[in-house]
N, C-alpha and C positions, 0 to 999 in steps of 0.2 A: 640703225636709224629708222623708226617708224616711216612710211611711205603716208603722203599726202594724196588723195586724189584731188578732181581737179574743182572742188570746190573748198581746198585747203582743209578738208574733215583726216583726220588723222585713222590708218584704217589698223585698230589693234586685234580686232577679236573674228576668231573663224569658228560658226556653227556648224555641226556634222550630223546629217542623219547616217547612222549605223544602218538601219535598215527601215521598209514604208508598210511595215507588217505591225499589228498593234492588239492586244490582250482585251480591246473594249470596242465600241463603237460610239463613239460621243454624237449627241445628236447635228451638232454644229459642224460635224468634220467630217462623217461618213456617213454614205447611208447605212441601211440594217442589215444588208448582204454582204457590206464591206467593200473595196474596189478590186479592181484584179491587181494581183498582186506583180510586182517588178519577176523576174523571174531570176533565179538564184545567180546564175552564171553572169549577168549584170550588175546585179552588187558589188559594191569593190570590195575588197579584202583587205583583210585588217595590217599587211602589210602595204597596201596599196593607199590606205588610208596613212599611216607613218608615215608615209612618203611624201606626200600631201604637207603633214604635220609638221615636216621638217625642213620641207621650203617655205612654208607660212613663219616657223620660227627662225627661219634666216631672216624675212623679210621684219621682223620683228611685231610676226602677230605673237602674242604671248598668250591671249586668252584665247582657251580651246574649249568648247560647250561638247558635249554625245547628245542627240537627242534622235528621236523616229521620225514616224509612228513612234513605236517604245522602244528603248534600246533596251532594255533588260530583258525584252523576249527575245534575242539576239544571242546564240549560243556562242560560250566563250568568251563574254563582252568583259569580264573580269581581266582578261586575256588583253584583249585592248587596251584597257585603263592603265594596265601595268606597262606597256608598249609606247605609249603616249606619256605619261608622266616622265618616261626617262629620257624626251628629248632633252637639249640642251635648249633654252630660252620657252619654253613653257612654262610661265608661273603662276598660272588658273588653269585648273583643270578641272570641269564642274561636267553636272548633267543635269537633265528634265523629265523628268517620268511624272505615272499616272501614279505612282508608287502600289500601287497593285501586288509588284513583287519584290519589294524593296526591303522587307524584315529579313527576307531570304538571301538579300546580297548585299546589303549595307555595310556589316562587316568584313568581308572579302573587299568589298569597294575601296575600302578607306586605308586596307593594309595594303592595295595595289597602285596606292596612291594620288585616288581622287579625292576632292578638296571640299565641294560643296554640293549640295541638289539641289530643287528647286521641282516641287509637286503638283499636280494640277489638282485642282479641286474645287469645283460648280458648288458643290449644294452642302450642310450639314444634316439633313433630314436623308436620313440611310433608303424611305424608298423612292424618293426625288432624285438622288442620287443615282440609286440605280435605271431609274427610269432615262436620265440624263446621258448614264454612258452604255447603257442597254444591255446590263449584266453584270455592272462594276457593287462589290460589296466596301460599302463605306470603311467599315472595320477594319479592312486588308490596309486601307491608305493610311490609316489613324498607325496603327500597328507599325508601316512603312516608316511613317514621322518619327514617331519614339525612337525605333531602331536609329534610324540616322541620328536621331539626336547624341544617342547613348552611344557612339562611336567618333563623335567628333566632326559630322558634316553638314557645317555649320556655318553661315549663320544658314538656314532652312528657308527657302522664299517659297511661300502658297501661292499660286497662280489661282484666278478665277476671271472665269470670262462672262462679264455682267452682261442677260441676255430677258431682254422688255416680255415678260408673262411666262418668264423659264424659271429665272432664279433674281428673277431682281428684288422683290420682298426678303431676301435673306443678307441683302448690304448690312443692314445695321448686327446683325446677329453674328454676323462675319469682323466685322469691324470690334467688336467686344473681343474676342479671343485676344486681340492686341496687346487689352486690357489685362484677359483673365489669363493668359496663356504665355502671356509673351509674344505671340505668332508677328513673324512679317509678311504679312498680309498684301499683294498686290492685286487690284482688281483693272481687267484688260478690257476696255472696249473690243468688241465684236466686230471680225475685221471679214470682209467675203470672200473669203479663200479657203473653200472647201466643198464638199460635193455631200453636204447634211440633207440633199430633197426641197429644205424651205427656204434657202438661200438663194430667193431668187433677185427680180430688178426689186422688191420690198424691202429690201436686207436693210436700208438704213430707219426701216421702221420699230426692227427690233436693237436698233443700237441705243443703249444706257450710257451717257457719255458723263465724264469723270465729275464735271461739274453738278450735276445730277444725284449722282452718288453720294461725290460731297457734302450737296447740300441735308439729304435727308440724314448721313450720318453725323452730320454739327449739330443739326434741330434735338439729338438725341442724345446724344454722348459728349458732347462739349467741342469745343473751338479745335480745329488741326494747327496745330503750328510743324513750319518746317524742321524736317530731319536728316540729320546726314547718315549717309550709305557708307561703308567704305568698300566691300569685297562685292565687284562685282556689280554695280549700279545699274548700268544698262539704261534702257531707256526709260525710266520710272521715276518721277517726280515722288519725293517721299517725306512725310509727314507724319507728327505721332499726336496722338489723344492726348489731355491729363493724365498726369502720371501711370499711363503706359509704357510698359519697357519694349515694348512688342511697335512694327511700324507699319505704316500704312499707302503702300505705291497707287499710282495709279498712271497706267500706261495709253497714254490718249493718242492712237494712230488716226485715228477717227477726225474728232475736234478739234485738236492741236497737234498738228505732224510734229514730230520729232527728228525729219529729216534730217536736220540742220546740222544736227551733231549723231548720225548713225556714225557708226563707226566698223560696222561688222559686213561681212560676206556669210553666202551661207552655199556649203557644198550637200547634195544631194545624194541617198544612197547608193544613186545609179553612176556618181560621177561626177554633176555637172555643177559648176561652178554658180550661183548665183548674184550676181553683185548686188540686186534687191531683192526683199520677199515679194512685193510686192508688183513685180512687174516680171513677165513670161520671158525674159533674156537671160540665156544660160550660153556658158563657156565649156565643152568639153574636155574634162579630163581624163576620162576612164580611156578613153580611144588613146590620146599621148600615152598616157601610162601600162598599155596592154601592147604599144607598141615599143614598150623598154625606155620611156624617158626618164626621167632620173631625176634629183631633186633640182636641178640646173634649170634644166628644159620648165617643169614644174612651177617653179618661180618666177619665169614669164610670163606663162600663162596665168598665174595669179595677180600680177601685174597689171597684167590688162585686164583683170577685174575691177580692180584697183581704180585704173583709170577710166573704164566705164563703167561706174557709178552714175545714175542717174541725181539730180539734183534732190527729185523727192517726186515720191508717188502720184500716181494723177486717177488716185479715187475721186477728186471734185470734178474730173471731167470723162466721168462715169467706163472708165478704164481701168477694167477690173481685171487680175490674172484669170486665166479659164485653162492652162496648161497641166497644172496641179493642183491637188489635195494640199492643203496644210499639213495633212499625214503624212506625206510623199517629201513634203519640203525640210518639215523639221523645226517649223514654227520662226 
């Protein structure tokens, strides 16, 4: 039986950073030195992480996300996927990368038994791009896409986080691919949780919010009507162009919280339990778990995740996480 918290939101889905280490530097998330990094011996392990996995799918979390920083810089993560897929009540098991190095493991990924990805990608103009994530070459992610595709992990969700005099002239250009490509497309308001340098008390001056986007991509491409999601929804309101086979999210943490119906925790690669992204209260696991608890014990503690859920974030009354990186958290 799925567990209820206590604003009756049904909680199915546990996100995992693998580890807070990442192949790029996006302007919005790090700075250009990077952060210090967790140190190895604090990382959980990937059987530590199982463990985790297998009291969340008692609980009847069923969707399991990988994400960083990158989890594909994370050695032997093919190794995980295969570890985690064979729980018993796991029936999504997807991941989020930069896709950087995803031609390289797309194949391995999908014979180990992951199901879907889900790509970040700011910019189509290759040196915007690079500029964006401060060394990323466009071509590697394009490359990344295809592979995935050509193997079956699918459907393929773009991630982009629409960001006022970065990349926000590229909505409409982005939204075509819908058309020309197929692509489902979600574009993310700009949330402040991250240690980018410009992300200071300004930050809601560079938020692009959904209605915004919308508007400019209707004026050009025609009328959105609503669309349905089936694998994997999340929090993305979704809609498709004139004969588009390709869809169009857009995830408003910003404008329109989505509290109402979150449904996810998110664990940390150091351990810690998150009940929100959005707010610095964490729950201890790696300490229970280094001291021999078991999926029993485990399952309490996700519990009282569970039950303290906050109702919904309190960005409007300018109460912003400052504990972590997005990098660190896993998005």
């Amino acid at each position: 039986m799925t567990h209820l918290d206590a604003y009756n939101r049904p909680i199915s889905y546990l996100r995992i950073s693998v580890t807070d280490r990442c192949n790029l530097r996006c302007a919005y998330c790090m700075p250009p030195e990077g952060i210090p990094w967790v140190p190895h011996e604090d990382i959980l392990t990937y059987e530590e992480i199982e463990t985790v996995v297998r009291a969340a799918a008692e609980l009847d979390i069923s969707k399991v996300r990988l994400t960083g920083g990158e989890p594909l810089v994370r050695l032997d993560i093919v190794k995980l996927v295969r570890m985690l897929a064979r729980v018993p009540g796991v029936d999504d098991l997807a991941m989020t990368t930069n896709g950087i190095l995803l031609s390289r493991y797309a194949s391995s990924l999908a014979e180990a038994g992951l199901e879907r990805v889900n790509i970040s990608l700011d910019s189509l103009q290759p040196v915007r791009f690079r500029s964006i994530t401060r060394g990323g070459r466009l071509e590697d992610v394009l490359e990344g896409m295809e592979a995935a595709r050509q193997v079956g992990l699918e459907p393929i969700k773009i991630n982009t986080v629409v960001i006022r005099g970065m990349n926000d002239d590229e909505v409409v250009d982005l939204a075509s691919r819908t058309m020309e490509t197929g692509w489902n497309l979600r574009f993310i308001e700009l949330m402040p949780v991250g240690h980018g340098g410009w992300l200071g008390d300004e930050w809601t001056e560079k938020v692009v919010t959904a209605e915004e986007i919308r508007q400019r991509i209707e004026s050009t491409l025609g009328t959105l009507e609503p669309a349905k999601v089936s694998a994997g929804s999340g929090p993305a309101r979704y809609y498709r162009l004139p004969g588009a086979q390709g869809t169009l999210g857009f995830i408003t943490a910003i404008s329109e919280h989505f509290c109402y119906r979150c449904n996810r925790m998110r664990l940390t690669a150091d351990g810690q339990l998150r009940p929100c992204l959005l707010s610095d209260e964490e729950i201890d696991l790696r300490g229970p778990l280094r001291r021999g608890a078991g999926v029993a014990e485990i399952k309490e503690l996700l519990l009282k995740g569970v039950e303290s859920k906050p109702r919904q974030h309190d960005l409007a009354q300018s109460h912003r996480p400052k504990k972590r990186s997005m990098s660190q958290i896993g998005g």
